[in-house]
C-alpha positions as CSV (number, residue, x, y, z in Angstrom):
1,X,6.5,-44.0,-131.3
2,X,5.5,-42.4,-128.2
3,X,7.6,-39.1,-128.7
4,X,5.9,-39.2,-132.4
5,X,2.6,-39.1,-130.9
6,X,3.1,-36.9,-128.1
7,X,4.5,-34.1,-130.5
8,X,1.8,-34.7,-133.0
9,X,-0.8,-34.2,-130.2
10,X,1.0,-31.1,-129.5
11,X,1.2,-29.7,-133.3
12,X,-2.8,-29.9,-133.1
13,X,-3.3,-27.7,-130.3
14,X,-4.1,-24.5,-131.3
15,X,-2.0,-21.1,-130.7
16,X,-4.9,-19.7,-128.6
17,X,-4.7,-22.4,-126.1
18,X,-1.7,-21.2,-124.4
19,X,-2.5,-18.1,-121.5
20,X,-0.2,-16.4,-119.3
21,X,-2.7,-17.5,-116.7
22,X,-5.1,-21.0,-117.7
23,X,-3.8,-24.5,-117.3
24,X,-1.6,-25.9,-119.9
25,X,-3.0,-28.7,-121.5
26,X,-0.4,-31.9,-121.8
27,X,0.3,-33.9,-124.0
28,X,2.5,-37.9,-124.8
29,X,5.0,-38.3,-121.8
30,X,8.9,-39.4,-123.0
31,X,9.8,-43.3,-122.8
32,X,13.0,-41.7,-121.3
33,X,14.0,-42.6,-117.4
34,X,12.1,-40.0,-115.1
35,X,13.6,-37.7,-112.4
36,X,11.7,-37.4,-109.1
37,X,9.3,-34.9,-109.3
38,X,9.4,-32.2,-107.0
39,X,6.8,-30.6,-105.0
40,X,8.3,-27.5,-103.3
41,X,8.3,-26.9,-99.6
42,X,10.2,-25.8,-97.0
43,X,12.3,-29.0,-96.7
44,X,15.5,-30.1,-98.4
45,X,17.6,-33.3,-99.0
46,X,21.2,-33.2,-98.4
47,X,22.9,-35.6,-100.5
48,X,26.7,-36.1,-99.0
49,X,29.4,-38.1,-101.5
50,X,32.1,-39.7,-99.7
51,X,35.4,-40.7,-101.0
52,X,36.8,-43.4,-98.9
53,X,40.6,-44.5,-99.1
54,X,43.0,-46.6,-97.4
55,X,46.3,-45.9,-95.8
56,X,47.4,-46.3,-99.0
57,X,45.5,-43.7,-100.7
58,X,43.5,-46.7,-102.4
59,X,39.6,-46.6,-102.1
60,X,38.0,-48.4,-100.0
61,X,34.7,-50.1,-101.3
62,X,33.3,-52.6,-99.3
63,X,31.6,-50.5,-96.9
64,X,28.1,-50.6,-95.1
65,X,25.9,-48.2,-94.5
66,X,26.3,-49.4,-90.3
67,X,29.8,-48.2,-91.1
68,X,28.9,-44.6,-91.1
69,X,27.5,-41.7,-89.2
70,X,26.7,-38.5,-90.2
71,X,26.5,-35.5,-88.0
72,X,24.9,-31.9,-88.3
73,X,26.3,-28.8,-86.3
74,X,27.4,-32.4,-84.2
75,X,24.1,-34.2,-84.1
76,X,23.3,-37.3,-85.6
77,X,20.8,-37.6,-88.5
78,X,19.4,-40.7,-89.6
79,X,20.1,-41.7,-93.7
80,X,17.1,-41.5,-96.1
81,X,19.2,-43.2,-98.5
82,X,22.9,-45.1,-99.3
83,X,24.5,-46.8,-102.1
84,X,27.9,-47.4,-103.3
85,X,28.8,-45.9,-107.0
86,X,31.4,-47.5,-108.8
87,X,33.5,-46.2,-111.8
88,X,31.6,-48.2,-114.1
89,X,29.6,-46.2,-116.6
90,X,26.2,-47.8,-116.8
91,X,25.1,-49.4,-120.0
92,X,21.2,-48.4,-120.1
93,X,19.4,-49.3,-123.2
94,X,20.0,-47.4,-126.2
95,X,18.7,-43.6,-127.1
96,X,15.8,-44.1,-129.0
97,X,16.3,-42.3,-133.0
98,X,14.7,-39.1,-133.0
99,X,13.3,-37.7,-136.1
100,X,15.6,-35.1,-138.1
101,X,13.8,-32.2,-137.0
102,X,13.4,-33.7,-133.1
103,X,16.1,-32.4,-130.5
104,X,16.4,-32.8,-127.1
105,X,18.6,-31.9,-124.2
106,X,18.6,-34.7,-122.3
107,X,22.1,-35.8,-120.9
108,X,23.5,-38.5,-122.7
109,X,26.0,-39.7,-120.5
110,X,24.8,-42.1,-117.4
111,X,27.9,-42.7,-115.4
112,X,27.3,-42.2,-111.9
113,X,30.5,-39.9,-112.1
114,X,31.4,-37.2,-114.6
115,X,34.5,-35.1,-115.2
116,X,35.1,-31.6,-115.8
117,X,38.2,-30.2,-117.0
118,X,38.4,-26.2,-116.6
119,X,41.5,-24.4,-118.9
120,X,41.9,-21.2,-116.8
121,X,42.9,-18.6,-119.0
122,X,41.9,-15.6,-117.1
123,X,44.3,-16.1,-114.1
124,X,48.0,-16.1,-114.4
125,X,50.1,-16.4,-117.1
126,X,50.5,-17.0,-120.8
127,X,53.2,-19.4,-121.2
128,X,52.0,-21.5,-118.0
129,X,48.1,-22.1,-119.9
130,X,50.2,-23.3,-123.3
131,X,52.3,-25.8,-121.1
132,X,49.1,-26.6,-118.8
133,X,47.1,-27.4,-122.1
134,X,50.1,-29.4,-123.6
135,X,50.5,-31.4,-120.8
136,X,46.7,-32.1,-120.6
137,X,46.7,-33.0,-124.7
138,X,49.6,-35.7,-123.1
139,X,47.5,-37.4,-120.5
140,X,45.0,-37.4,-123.3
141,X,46.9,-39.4,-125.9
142,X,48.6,-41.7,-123.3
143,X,45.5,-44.2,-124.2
144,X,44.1,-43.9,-120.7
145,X,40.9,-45.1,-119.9
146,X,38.6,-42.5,-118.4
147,X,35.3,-41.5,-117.3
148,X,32.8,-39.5,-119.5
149,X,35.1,-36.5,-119.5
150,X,34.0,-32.6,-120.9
151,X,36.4,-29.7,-121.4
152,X,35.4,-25.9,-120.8
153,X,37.6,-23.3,-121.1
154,X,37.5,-19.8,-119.0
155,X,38.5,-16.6,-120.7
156,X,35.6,-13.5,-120.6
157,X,33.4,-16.1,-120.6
158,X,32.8,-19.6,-120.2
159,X,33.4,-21.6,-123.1
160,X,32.3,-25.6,-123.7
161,X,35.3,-27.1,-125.8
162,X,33.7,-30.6,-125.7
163,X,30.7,-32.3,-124.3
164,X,30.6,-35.2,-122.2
165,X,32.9,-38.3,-123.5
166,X,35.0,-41.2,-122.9
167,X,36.5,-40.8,-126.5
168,X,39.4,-39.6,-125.5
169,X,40.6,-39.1,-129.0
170,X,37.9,-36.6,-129.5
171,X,38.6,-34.4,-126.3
172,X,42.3,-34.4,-127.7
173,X,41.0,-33.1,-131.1
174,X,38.7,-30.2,-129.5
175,X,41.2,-29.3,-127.6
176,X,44.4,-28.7,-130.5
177,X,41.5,-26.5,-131.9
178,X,41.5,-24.0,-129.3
179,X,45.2,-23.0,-128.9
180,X,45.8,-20.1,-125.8
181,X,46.8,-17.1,-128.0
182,X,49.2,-14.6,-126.0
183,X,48.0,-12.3,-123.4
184,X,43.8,-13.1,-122.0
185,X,41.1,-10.1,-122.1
186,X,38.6,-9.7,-119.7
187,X,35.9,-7.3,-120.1
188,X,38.3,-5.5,-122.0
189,X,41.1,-5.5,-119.5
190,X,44.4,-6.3,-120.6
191,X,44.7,-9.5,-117.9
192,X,48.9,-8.8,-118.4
193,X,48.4,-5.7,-116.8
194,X,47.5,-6.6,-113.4
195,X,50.6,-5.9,-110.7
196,X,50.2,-9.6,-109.8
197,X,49.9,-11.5,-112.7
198,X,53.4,-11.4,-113.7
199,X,54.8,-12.1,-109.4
200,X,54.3,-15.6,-109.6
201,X,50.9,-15.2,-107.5
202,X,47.4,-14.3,-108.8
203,X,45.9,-11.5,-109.3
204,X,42.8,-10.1,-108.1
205,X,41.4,-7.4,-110.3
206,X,37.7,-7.0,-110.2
207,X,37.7,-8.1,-113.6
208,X,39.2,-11.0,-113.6
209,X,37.5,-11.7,-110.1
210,X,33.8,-11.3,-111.2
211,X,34.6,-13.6,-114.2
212,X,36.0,-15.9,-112.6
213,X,32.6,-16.0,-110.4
214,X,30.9,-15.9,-113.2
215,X,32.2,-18.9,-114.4
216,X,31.8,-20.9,-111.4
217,X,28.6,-20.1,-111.1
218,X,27.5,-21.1,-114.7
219,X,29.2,-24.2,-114.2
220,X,27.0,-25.2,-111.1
221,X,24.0,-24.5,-113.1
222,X,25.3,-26.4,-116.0
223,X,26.1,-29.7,-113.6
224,X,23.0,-29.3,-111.9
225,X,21.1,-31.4,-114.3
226,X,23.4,-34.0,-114.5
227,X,23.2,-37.3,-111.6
228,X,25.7,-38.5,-109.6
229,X,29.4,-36.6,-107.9
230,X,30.6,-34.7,-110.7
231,X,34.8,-33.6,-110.1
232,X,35.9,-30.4,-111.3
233,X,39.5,-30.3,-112.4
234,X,40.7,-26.5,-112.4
235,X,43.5,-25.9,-114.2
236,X,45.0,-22.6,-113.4
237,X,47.9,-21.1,-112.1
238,X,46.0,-18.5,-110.1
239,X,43.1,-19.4,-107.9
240,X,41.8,-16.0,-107.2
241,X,39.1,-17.4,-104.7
242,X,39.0,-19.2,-101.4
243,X,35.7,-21.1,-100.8
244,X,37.0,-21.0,-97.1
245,X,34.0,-20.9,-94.0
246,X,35.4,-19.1,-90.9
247,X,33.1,-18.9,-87.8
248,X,32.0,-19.7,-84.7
249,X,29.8,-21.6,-82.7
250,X,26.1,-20.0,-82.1
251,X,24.1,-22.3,-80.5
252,X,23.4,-25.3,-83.5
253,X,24.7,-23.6,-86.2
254,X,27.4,-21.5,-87.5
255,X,28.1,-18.1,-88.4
256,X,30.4,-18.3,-91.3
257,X,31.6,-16.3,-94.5
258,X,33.0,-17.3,-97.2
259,X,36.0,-14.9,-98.6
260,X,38.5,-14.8,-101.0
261,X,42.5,-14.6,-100.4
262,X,44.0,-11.7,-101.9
263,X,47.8,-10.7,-102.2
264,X,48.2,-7.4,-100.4
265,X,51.5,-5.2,-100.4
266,X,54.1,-6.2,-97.7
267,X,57.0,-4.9,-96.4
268,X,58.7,-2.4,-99.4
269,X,55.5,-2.9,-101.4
270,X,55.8,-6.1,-101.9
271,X,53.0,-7.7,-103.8
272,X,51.8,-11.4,-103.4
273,X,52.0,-12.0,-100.1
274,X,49.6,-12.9,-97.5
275,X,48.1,-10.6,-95.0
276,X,49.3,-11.1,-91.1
277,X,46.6,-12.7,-89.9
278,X,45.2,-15.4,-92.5
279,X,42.8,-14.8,-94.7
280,X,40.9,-11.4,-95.6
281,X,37.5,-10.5,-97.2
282,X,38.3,-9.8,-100.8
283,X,37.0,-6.2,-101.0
284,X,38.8,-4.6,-104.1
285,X,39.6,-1.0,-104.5
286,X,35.8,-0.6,-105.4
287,X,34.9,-1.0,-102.1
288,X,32.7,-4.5,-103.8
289,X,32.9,-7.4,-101.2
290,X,32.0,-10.7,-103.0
291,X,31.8,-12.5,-99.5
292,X,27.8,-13.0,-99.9
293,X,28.1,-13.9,-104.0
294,X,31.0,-16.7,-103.1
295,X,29.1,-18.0,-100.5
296,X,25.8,-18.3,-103.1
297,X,28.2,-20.2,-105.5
298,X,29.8,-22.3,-102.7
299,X,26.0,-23.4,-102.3
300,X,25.5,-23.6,-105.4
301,X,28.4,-25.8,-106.3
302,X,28.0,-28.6,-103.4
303,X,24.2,-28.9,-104.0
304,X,25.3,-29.9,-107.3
305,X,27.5,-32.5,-106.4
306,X,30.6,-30.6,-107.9
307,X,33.8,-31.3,-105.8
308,X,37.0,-29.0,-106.8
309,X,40.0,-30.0,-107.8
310,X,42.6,-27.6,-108.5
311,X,45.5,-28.2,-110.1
312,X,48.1,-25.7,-109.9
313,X,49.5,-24.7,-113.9
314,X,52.7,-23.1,-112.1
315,X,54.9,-26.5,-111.6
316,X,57.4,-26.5,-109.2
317,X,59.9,-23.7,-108.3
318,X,57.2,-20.7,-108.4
319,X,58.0,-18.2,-106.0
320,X,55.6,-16.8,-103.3
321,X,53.0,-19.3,-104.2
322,X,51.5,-19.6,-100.5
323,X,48.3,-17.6,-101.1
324,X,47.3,-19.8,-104.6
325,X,48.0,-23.2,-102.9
326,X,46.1,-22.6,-99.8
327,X,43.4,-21.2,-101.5
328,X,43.8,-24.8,-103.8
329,X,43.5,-26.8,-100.1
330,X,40.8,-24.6,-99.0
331,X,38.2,-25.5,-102.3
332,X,39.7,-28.9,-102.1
333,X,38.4,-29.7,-98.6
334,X,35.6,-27.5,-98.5
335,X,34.0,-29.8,-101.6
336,X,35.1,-32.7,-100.7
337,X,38.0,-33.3,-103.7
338,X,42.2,-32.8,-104.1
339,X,44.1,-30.1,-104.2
340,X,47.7,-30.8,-107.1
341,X,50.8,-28.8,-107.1
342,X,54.6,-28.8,-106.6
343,X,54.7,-30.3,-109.8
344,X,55.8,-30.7,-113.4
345,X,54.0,-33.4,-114.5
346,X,50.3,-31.7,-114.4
347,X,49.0,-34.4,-116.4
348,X,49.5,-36.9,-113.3
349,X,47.0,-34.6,-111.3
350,X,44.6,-34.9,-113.9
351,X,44.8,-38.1,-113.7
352,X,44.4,-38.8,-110.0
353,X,41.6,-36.5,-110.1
354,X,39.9,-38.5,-112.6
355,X,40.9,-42.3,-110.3
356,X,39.6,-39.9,-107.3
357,X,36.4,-39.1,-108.2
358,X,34.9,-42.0,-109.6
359,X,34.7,-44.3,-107.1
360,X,32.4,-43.4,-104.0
361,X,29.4,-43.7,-101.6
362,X,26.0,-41.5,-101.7
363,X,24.5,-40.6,-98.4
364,X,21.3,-38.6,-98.1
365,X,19.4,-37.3,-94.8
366,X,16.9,-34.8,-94.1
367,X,18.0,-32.4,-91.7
368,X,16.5,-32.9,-88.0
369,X,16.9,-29.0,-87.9
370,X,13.9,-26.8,-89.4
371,X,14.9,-23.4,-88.8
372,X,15.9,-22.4,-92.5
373,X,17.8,-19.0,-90.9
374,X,20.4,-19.0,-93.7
375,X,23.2,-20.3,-91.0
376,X,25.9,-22.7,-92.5
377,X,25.6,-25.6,-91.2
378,X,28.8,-27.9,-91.1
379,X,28.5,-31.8,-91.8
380,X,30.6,-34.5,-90.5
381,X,31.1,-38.1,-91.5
382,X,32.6,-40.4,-89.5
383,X,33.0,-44.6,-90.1
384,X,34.2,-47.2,-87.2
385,X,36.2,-48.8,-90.0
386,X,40.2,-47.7,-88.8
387,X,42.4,-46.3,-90.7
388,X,40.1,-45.2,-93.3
389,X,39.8,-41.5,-94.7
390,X,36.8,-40.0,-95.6
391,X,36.8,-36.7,-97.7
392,X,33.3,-35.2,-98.4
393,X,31.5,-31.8,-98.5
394,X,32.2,-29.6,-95.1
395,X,28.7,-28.4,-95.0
396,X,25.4,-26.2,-97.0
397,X,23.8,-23.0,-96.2
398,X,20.4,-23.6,-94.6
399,X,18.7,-21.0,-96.9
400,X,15.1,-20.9,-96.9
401,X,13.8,-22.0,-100.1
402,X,11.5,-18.9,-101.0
403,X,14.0,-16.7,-100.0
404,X,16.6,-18.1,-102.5
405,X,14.6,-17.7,-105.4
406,X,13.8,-13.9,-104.5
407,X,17.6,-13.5,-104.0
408,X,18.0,-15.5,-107.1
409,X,15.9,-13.2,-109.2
410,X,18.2,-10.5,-110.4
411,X,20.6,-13.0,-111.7
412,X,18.2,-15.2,-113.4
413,X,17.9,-12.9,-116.3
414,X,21.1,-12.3,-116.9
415,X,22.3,-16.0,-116.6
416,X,19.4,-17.9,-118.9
417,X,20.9,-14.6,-121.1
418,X,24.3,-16.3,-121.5
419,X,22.4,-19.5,-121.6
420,X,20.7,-18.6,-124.6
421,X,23.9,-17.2,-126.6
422,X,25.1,-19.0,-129.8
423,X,28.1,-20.4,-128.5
424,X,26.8,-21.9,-124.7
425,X,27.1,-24.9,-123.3
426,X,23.7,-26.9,-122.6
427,X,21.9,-26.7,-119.7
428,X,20.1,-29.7,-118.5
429,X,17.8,-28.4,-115.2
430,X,14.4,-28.4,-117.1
431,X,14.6,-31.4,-119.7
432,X,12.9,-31.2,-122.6
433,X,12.1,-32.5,-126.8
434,X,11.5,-29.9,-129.3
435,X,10.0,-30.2,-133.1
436,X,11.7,-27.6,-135.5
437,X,9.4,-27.4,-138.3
438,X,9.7,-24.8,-141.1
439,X,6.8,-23.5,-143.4
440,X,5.4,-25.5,-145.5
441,X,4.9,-22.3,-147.9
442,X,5.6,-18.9,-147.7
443,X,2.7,-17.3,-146.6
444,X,3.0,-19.9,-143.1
445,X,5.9,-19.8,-140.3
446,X,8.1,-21.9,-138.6
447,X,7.3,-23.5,-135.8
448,X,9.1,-24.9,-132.3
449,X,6.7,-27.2,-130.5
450,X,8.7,-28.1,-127.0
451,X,7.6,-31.4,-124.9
452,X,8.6,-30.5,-121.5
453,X,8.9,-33.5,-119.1
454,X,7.2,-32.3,-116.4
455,X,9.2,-34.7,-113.8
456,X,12.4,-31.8,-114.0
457,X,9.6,-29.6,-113.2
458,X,8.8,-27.9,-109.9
459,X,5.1,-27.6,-108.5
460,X,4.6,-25.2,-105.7
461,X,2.0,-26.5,-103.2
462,X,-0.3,-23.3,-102.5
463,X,-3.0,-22.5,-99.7
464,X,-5.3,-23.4,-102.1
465,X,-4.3,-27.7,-102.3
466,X,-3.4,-26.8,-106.0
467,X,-0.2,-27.4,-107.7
468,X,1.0,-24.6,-109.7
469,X,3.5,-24.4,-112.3
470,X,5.0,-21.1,-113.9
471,X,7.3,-22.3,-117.3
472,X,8.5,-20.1,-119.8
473,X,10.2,-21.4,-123.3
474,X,12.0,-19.2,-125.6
475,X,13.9,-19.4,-128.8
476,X,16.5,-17.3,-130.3
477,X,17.8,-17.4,-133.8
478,X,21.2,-17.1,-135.0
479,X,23.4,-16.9,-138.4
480,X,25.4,-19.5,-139.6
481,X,28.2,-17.4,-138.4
482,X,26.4,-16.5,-135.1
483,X,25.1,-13.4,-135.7
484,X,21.6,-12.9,-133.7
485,X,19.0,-12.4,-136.2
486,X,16.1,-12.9,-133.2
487,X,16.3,-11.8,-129.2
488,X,14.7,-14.3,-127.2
489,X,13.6,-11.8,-125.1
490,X,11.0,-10.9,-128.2
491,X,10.5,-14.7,-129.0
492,X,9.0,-15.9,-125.3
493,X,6.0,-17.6,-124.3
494,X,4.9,-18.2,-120.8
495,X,2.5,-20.1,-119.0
496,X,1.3,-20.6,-115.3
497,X,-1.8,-21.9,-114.0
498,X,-2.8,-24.0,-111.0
499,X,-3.3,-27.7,-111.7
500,X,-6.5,-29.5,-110.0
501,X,-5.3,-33.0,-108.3
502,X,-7.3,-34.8,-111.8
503,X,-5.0,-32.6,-113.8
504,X,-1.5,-32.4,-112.3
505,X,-2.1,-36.6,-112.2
506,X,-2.7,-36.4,-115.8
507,X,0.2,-34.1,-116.7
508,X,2.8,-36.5,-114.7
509,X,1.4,-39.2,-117.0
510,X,2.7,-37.0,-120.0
511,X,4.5,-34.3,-121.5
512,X,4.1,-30.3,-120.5
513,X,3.9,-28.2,-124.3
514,X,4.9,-24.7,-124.9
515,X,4.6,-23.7,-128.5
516,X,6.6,-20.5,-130.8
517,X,6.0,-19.3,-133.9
518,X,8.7,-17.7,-136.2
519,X,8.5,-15.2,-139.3
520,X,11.7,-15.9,-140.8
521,X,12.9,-15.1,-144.2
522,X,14.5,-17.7,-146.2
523,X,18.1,-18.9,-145.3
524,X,19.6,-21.1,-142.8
525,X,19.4,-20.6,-138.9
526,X,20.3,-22.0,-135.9
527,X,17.8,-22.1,-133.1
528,X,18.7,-21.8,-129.4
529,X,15.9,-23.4,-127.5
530,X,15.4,-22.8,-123.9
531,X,12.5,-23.6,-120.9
532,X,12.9,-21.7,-117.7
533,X,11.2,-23.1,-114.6
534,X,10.0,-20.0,-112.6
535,X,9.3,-22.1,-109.4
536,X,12.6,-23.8,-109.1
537,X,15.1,-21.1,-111.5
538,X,16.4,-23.4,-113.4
539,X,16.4,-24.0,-117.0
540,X,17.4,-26.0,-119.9
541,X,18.6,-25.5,-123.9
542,X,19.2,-26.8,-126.5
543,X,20.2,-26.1,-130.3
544,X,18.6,-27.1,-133.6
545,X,18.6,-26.2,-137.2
546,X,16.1,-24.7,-139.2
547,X,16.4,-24.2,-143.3
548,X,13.3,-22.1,-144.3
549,X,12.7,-22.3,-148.2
């Protein structure tokens, strides 16, 4: 009754109450469970998730939190906060009904730990994908129990084959319905023609390597919204990037880069084989270095909880494999997860991603050091419990938090762009309900009425002692068949404004509304919804339906 309210309240407000510079006015909060606010400042939490495991390789889970320490460029910090998470997916009450014409995109699932399958299909070959994606539709019909589980698929771009379940009926299902089909395109680039992707290593065409990033950067933002350790399994026979930190010691901190392995031509021209030396800066042919983009997307991935692991699509017997599988151990440990391979039976390292994942401790501190100079900064976690092994996140980039959103800028566009595109997966950063509601004759519009909750919202603390909050919400309207009718570049509204203490008390207490207006012709259409956050860069959508008579 409370969403009913709160959206009806926000239908009567008038079009000419939204500015580009006034204070929204709020409206019903959501019965839903809240996030913590945030209030931004230069601080940050680090959140650390440990797997623990026996001699045995069996987890350990009767730990304390006097069993650990936790060390920063080697000094102690003290815990803010620590809890063991089990692999049991929490009940919670049930999700309220919303009306026909309410959406939202507020995660469904509330399992402390969630799963991510990844189908490479840009690196490597055809045949291996097929049997990579047979022997995943295997685990999946063995009747296995697993965690709330989703499928995405990489090709050009990155493709959401099935949302978060346990059903594991369903993910077998979505996946028969997206069959690999010969020889990958990226950007237009027959994949088949790169030198390395038929010499049993990968291949490292700019192409391949900037969507590759691409994806793993969408994926971050994507898992950012959810709770809790998420474990990406990656599924490829070609890992074209290293999330590996070399460096040395500089007084507390570390300078480090992250690079990417590349095959370059040995003896007689040889391609696939490592460089003397170890690892290289992946600088293509271009003259492009992606050191400083990997090392965003490292970031980006371990502040999201996501730890990798790869799972190598190639089996056993694969010739000059040694630059793909240390690049698989180098994301493993650097996140915290497993690296597979040497194997047939792919579906068993699936599996033990799955068992690996789910069981673990949460550790937070806030760092003792202040100096946000954009140093890496390496963690260590150590318990006096013997013989246990701990495998967690090596370490985050102390990056000052108003100089990542101007580096983060230029790629915002383009990202809530993809975000916004018929066939996206949702994005969960900036939660929100919306009300689709077509003309009640022809002379009127349709209308999107969005209920932000303001608790996924950041407020930036100014000189002033106001909070002030900078949201945008957009819509864009597709086709039945996906065809975009409507750019949401053309269908945006934005509003910013500082709150007064009265007001930004008020607002917590209730919803934040954004309102758009359509002139559609009649016909059916499917909306894209999306709220960006300009304080914090994130965003969230959403899709809905909309039959205007």
């Amino acid at each position: 009754m409370r969403l009913l309210i709160g959206l009806l309240l926000i239908s009567m407000l008038p079009a000419g109450s939204y500015s580009q510079a006034g204070s929204p006015s709020p409206s019903t909060p959501p019965t839903q469970q809240e996030p913590k606010t945030v209030l931004k400042a230069t601080t940050r939490l680090v959140v650390v998730d440990v797997v623990a495991t026996d001699s045995q390789g069996a987890p350990v889970t009767d730990l304390k939190e006097s069993d650990f320490v936790v060390m920063e460029d080697g000094k102690p910090q003290r815990l803010g906060s620590f809890s063991f998470q089990g692999s049991v997916t929490k009940a919670g009450p049930p999700a309220a009904q919303l009306p026909q014409n309410v959406v939202t995109n507020v995660p469904r699932s509330s399992s402390n730990s969630l799963n991510v399958v990844l189908l490479d299909r840009i690196n490597g070959e055809s045949n291996n994908r097929i049997y990579a994606q047979d022997r995943l539709v295997k685990f999946l019909e063995s009747g296995v129990a697993v965690e709330p589980t989703a499928i995405f698929i990489m090709e050009k771009k990155l493709t959401l084959v099935h949302d978060f379940t346990s059903d594991t009926k369903a993910l077998k299902d979505a996946l028969n319905s997206v069959r690999p089909t010969g020889v990958s395109r990226v950007l237009g680039v027959d994949v088949a023609a790169s030198p390395y992707a038929t010499k049993g290593d990968f291949h490292t065409d700019e192409n391949s390597i900037e969507a590759t990033l691409r994806s793993l950067k969408l994926l971050a933002r994507t898992l950012s919204g959810y709770p809790g350790r998420k474990n990406l399994i990656w599924v490829s026979e070609a890992f074209p990037v290293s999330l590996m930190i070399e460096g040395f010691p500089q007084g507390s901190s570390l300078n480090t880069m992250i690079v990417a392995r590349q095959p370059v031509p040995g003896a007689g021209g040889q391609q696939g084989l490592i460089a003397p030396g170890g690892p290289q800066s992946l600088v293509l042919g271009s003259g492009k270095s992606y050191a400083e983009e990997l090392a965003k997307i490292a970031d980006a991935l371990m502040d999201a909880h996501v730890a990798l692991y790869p799972v190598d699509a190639a089996g056993v017997g694969s010739a000059n494999r040694q630059a793909a599988q240390s690049n698989m151990r180098d994301m493993a440990d650097r996140t915290g997860g497993r690296a597979f391979y040497n194997r047939n039976d792919i579906e068993v390292g699936i599996g033990s991603s799955i068992n690996d994942g789910s069981i673990y401790y949460a550790l937070s501190y806030y760092p003792e050091n202040h100096v946000w100079d954009g140093h890496f900064r390496r963690i260590e976690v150590k318990t006096s419990r013997p013989d246990v092994t701990l495998r967690y996140r090596m370490g985050y980039y102390a990056l000052n938090p108003e100089d990542s959103a101007r580096w983060d800028s230029a790629d915002l566009a383009q990202e809530f762009t993809y975000a916004m595109e018929f066939d996206s997966p949702l994005f969960t950063g900036v939660r929100f309900q919306a009300m689709v509601t077509p003309p009640a004759d022809r002379n009127q519009k349709s209308t999107v009425i969005f209920a932000i909750d303001p608790h996924t919202m950041t407020f930036e603390n100014k000189d002033d002692g106001l909070q002030h909050v900078a949201i945008t919400c957009s819509v864009a309207v597709y086709s039945e068949k996906g065809n975009l009718i409507k750019n949401p570049k053309d269908e945006t509204t934005s509003l910013s404004g500082p709150l007064k203490p009265d007001e930004y008390q008020k607002l917590m207490r209730q919803y934040f509304p954004c309102k758009r207006t359509l002139d559609l012709k009649p016909g059916k259409y499917t909306l894209r919804l999306g709220a960006v956050d300009m304080n914090s860069h994130l965003f969230g959508t959403s899709n809905a339906s909309l039959v205007v008579p």
